[in-house]
C-alpha positions as a Markdown table, in Angstrom:
| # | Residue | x | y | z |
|---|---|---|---|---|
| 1 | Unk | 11.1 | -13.0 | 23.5 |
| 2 | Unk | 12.0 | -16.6 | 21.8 |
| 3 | Unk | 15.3 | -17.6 | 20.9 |
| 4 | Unk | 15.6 | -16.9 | 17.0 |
| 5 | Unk | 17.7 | -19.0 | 15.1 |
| 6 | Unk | 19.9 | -17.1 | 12.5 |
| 7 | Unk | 19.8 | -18.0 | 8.6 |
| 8 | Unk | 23.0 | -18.9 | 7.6 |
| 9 | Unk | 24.4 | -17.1 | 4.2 |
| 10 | Unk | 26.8 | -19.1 | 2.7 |
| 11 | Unk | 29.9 | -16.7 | 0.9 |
| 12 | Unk | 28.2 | -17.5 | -2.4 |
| 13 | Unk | 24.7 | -17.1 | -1.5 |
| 14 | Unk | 22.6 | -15.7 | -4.0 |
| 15 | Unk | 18.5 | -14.5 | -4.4 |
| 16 | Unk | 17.4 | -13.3 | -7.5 |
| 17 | Unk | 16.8 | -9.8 | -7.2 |
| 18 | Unk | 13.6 | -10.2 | -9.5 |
| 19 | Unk | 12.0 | -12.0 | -6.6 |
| 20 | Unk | 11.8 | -8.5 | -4.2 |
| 21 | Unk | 10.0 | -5.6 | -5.4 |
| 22 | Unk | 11.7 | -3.7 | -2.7 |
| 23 | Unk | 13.3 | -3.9 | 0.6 |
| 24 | Unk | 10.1 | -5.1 | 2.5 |
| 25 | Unk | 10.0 | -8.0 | 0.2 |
| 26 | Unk | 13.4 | -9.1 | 1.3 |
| 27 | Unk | 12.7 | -8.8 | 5.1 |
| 28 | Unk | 9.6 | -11.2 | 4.8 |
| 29 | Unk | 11.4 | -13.3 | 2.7 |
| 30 | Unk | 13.9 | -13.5 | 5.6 |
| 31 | Unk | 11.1 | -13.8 | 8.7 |
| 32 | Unk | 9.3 | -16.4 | 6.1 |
| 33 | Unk | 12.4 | -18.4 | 5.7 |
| 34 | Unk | 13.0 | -18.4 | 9.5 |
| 35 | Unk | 9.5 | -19.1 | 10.1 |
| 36 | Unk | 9.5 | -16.3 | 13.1 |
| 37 | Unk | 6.0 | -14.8 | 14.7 |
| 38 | Unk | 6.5 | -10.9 | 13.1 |
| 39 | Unk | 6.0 | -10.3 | 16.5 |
| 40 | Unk | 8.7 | -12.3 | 17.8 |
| 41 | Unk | 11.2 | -10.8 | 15.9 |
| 42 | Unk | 14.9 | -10.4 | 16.8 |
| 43 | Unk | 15.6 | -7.2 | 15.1 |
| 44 | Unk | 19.5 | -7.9 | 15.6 |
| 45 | Unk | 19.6 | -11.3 | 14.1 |
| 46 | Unk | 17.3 | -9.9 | 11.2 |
| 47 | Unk | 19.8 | -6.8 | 10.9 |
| 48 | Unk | 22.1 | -9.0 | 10.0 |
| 49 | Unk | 20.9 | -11.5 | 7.7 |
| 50 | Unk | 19.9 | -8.0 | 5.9 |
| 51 | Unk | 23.1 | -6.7 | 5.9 |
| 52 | Unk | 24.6 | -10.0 | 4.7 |
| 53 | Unk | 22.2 | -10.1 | 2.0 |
| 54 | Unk | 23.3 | -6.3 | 1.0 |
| 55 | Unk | 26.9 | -7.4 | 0.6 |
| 56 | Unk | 25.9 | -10.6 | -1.6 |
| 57 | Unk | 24.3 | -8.3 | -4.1 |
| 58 | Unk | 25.6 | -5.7 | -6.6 |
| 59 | Unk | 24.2 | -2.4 | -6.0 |
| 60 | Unk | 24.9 | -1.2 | -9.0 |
| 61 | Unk | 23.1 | -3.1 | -11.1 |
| 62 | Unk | 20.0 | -2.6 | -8.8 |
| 63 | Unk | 17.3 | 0.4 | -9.9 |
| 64 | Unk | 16.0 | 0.9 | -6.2 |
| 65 | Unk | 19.3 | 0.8 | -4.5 |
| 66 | Unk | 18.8 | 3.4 | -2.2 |
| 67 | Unk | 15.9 | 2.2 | -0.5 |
| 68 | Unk | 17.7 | -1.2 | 0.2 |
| 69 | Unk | 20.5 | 1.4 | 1.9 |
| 70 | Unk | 17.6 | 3.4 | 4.1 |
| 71 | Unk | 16.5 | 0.0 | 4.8 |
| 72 | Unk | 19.9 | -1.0 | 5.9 |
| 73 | Unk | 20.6 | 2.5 | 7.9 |
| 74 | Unk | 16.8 | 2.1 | 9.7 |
| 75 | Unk | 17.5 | -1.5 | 10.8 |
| 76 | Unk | 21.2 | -0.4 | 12.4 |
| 77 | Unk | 19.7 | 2.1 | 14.3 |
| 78 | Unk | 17.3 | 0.2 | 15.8 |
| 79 | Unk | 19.9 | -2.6 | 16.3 |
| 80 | Unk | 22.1 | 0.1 | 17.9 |
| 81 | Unk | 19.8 | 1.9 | 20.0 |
| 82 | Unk | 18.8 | -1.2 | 21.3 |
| 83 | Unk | 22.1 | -2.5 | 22.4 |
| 84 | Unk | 23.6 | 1.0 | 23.4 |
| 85 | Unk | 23.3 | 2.2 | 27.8 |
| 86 | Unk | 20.7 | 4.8 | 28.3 |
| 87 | Unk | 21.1 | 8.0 | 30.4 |
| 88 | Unk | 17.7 | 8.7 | 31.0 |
| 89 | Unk | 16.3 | 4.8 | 30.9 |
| 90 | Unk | 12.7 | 5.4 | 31.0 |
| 91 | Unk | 12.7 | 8.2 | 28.2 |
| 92 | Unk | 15.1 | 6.0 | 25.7 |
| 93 | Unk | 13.9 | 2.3 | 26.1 |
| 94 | Unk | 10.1 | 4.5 | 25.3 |
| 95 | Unk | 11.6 | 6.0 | 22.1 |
| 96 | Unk | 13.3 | 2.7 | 21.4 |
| 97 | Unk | 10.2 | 0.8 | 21.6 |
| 98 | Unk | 8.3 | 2.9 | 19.5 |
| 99 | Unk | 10.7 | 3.1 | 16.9 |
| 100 | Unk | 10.6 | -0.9 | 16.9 |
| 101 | Unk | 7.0 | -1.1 | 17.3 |
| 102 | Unk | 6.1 | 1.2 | 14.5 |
| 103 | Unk | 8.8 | -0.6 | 12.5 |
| 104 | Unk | 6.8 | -4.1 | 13.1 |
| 105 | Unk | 3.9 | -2.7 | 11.9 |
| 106 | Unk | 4.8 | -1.3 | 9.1 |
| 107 | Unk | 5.8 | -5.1 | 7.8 |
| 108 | Unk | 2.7 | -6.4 | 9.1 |
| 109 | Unk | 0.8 | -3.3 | 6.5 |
| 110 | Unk | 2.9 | -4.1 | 3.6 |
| 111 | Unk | 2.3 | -7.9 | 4.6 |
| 112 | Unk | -1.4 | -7.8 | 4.3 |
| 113 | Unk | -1.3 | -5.8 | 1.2 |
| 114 | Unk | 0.9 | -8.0 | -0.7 |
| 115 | Unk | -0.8 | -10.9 | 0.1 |
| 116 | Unk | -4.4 | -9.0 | -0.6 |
| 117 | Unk | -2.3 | -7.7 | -4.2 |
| 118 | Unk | -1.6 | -11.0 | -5.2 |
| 119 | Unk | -4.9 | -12.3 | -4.7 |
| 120 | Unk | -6.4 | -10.0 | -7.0 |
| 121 | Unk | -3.3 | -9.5 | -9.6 |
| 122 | Unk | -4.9 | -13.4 | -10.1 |
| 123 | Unk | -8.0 | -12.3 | -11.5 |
| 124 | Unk | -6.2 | -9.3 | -14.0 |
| 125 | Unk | -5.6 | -11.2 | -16.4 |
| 126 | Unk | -9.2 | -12.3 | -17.5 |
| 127 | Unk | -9.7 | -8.7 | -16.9 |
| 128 | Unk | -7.3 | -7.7 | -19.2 |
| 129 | Unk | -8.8 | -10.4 | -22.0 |
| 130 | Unk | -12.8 | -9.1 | -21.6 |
| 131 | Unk | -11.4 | -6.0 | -23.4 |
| 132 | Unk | -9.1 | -7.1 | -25.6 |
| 133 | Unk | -11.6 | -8.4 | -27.8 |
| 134 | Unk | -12.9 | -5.9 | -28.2 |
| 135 | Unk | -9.8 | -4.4 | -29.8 |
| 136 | Unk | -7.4 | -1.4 | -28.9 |
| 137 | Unk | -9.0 | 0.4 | -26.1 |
| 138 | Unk | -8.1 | 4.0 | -26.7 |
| 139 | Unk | -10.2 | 6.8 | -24.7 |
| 140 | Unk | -11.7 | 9.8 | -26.8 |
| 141 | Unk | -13.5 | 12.6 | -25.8 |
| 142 | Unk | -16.5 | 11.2 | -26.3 |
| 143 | Unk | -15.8 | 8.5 | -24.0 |
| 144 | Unk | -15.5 | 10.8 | -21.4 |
| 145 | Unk | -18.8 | 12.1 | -21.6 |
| 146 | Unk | -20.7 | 9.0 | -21.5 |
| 147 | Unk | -23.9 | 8.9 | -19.7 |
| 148 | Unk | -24.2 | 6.3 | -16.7 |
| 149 | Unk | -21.2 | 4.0 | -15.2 |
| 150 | Unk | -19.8 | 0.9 | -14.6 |
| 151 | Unk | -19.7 | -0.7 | -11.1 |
| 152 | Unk | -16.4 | -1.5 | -10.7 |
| 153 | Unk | -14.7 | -4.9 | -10.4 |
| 154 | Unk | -11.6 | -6.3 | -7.8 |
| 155 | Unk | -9.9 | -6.6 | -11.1 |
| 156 | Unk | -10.3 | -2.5 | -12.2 |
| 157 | Unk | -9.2 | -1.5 | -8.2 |
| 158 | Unk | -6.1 | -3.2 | -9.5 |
| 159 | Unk | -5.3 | -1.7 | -12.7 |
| 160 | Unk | -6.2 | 1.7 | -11.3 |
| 161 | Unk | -4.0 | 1.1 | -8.2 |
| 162 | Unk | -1.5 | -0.8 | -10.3 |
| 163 | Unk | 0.4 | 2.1 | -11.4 |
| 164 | Unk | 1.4 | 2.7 | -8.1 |
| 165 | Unk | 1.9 | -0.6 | -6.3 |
| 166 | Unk | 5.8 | -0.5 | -7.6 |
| 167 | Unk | 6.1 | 3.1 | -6.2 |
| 168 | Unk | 4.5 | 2.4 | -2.8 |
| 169 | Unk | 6.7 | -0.8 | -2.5 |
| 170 | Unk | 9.8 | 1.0 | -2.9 |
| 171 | Unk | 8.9 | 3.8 | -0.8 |
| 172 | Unk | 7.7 | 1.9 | 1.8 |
| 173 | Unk | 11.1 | 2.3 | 3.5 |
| 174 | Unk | 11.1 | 5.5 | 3.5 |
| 175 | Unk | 8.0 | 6.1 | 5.8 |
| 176 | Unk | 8.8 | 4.1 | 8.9 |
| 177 | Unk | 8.7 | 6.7 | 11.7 |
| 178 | Unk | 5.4 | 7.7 | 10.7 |
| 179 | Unk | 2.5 | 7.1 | 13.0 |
| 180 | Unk | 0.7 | 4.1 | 12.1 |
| 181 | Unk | -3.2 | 4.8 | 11.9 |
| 182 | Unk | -5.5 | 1.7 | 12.3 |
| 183 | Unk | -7.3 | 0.4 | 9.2 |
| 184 | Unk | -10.4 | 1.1 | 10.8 |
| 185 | Unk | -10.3 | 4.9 | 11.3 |
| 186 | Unk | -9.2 | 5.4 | 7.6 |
| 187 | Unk | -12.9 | 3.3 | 6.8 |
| 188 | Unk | -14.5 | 5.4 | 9.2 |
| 189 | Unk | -13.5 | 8.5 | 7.8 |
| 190 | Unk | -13.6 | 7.5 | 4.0 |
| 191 | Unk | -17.0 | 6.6 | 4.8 |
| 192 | Unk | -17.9 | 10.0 | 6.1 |
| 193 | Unk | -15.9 | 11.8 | 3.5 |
| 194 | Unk | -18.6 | 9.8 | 0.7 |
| 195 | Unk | -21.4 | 10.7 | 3.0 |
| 196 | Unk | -20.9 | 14.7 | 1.7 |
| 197 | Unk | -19.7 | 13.9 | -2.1 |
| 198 | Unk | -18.4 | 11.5 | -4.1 |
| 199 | Unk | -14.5 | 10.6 | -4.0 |
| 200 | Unk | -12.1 | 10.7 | -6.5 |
| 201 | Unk | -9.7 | 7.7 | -5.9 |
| 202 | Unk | -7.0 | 9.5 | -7.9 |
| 203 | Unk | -7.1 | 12.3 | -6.3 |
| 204 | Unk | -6.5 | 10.7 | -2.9 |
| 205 | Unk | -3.7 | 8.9 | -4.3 |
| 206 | Unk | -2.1 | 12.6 | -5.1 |
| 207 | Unk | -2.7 | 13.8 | -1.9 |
| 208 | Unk | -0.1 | 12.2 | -0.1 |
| 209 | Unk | 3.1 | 11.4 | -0.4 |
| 210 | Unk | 3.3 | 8.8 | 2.2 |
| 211 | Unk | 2.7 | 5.2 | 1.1 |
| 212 | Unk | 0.9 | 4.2 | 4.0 |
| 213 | Unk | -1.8 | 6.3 | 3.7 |
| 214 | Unk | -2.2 | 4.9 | -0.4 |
| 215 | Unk | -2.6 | 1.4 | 0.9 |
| 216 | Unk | -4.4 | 1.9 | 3.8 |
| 217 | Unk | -7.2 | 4.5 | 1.6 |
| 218 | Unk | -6.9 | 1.3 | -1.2 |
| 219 | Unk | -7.7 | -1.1 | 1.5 |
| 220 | Unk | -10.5 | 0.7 | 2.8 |
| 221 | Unk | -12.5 | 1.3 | -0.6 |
| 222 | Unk | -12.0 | -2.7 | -1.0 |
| 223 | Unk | -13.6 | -3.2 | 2.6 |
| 224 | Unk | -16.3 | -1.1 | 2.4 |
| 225 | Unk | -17.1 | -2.1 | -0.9 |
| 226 | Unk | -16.9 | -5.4 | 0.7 |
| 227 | Unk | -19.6 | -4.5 | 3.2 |
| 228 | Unk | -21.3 | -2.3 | 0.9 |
| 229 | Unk | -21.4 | 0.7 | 2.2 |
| 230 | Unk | -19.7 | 2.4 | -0.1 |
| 231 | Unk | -19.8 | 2.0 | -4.0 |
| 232 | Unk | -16.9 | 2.3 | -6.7 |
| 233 | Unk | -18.0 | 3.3 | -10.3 |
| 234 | Unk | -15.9 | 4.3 | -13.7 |
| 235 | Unk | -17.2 | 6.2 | -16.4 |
| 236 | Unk | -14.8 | 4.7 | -19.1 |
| 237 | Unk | -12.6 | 1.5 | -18.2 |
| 238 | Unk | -9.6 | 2.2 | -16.8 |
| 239 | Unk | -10.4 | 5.9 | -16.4 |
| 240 | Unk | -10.8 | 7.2 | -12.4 |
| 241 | Unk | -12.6 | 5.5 | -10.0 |
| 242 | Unk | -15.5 | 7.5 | -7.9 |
| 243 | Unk | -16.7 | 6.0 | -4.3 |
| 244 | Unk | -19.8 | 7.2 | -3.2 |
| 245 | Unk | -22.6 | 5.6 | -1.2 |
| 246 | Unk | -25.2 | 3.2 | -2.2 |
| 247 | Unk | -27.7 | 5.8 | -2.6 |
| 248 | Unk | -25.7 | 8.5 | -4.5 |
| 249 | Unk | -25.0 | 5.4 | -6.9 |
| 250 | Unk | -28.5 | 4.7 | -7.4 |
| 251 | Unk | -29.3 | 8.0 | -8.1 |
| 252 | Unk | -26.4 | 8.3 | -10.8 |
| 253 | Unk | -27.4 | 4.9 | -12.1 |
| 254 | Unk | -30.9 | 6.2 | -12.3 |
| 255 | Unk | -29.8 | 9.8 | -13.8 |
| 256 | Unk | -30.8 | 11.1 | -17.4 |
| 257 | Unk | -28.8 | 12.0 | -20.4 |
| 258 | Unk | -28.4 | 15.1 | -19.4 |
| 259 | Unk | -26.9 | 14.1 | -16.0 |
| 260 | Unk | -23.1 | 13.1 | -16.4 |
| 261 | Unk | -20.7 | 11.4 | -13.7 |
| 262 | Unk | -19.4 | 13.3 | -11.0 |
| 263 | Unk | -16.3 | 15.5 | -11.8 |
| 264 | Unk | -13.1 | 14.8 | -9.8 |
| 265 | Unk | -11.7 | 17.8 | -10.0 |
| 266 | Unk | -14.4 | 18.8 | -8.0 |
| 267 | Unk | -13.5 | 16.4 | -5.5 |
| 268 | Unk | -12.2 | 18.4 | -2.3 |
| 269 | Unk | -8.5 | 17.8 | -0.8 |
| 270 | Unk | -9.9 | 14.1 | 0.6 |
| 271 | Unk | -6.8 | 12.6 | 2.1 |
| 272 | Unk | -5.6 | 16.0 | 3.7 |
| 273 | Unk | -9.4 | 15.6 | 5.4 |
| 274 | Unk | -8.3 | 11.9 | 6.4 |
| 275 | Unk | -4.9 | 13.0 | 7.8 |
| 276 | Unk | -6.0 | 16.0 | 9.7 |
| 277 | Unk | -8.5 | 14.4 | 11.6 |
| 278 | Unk | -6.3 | 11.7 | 12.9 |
């Protein structure tokens, strides 16, 4: 592993908390500012540059505090266990190395989603403007039963998943020991979960209560839309969002009056399917 040099922390060094949505934010920050390989990463050094930047700050006036303390209490213990003799070597430095492995890549998930959040928080905003000429937007029944749908746009995957990008940050911390399942598999298994019936991407989201499995479902209705083989449509704007395959899409598209937009509450338990067959 290469030598990492430690950020110093002056007595009165400040950050404005307002620039980290959570404690994720502040680790990358911290890597960034080091400009250290992820993979290269000195979890000691980085433990305490953490810790230092704990202490600088007051708690108190901070909403998520706790999850900058499970932060704190994660990255000790893998300091620790890392420093600490070993009874039985083979069996510990294995647990240790997992816990640090899964740890890494739970940084390089939220990395990729920030980055891929930011791109498209760029393009809400003209989103945002297209229906605010047209006036206070305000769902009625009606709206609910009209006929047809709208493909959906990067910007609408945002507003829909926008409600709980602040959650997932936050929580993030709280979800490192889980196991890490590769993007692919949860693409692989969407896409057979829209082969059978359409997908209600609320009703993955309530699912799970793990935050990994929100970004990495999110992520893989942008990439297969990306590929097409899969399609996103909303029957009002900023109502639910259905994926289903090209060919159930035409067929909706293509539907009469009479025929109305899938309902999601009939929408089976999707994400339990994608967890169990991990």
């Amino acid at each position: 592993m290469s030598e990492v040099n430690q950020i110093e922390l002056p007595p009165n060094y400040k950050v404005e908390q307002e620039c980290f949505s959570g404690p994720m934010d502040l680790l990358l920050h911290l890597i960034k500012k080091d400009e250290v390989d992820i993979f290269e990463l000195d979890i000691s050094v980085l433990t305490n540059q953490y810790v230092e930047y704990i202490k600088s700050i007051d708690l108190n006036n901070i909403e998520n505090a706790g999850d900058f303390l499970i932060m704190a209490a994660t990255l000790l213990e893998i300091k620790s266990r890392a420093l600490l003799p070993h009874d039985d070597e083979e069996g510990d430095d294995a647990d240790d190395g997992e816990l640090r492995a899964n740890f890494i890549q739970q940084l390089l998930e939220y990395k990729k989603f920030k980055r891929l959040s930011q791109e498209l928080v760029g393009q809400q905003n003209e989103f945002l403007e297209s229906y605010a000429s047209q006036g206070n937007y305000k769902p009625s029944p009606e709206d609910e039963k009209t006929k047809g749908t709208l493909k959906v746009s990067l910007n609408a995957l945002v507003l829909s998943f926008a409600k709980i990008i602040k959650e997932t940050a936050l929580d993030l911390a709280t979800s490192l020991r889980t196991v890490v399942v590769p993007l692919e598999d949860y693409m692989e298994k969407l896409k057979n979960l829209v082969s059978e019936k359409a997908a209600s991407f609320f009703k993955l989201r309530e699912e799970s209560n793990d935050p990994s499995d929100w970004v990495s479902v999110f992520l893989s209705i942008l990439e297969l839309g990306k590929i097409r083989a899969t399609v996103s449509s909303q029957a009002i704007p900023f109502g639910d969002i259905l994926i289903m395959t090209p060919e159930e899409a035409e067929k909706l598209t293509a539907s009469t009056e009479e025929t109305t937009s899938p309902n999601p509450t009939q929408v089976d338990d999707n994400l339990d399917s994608l967890s169990d067959q991990n």
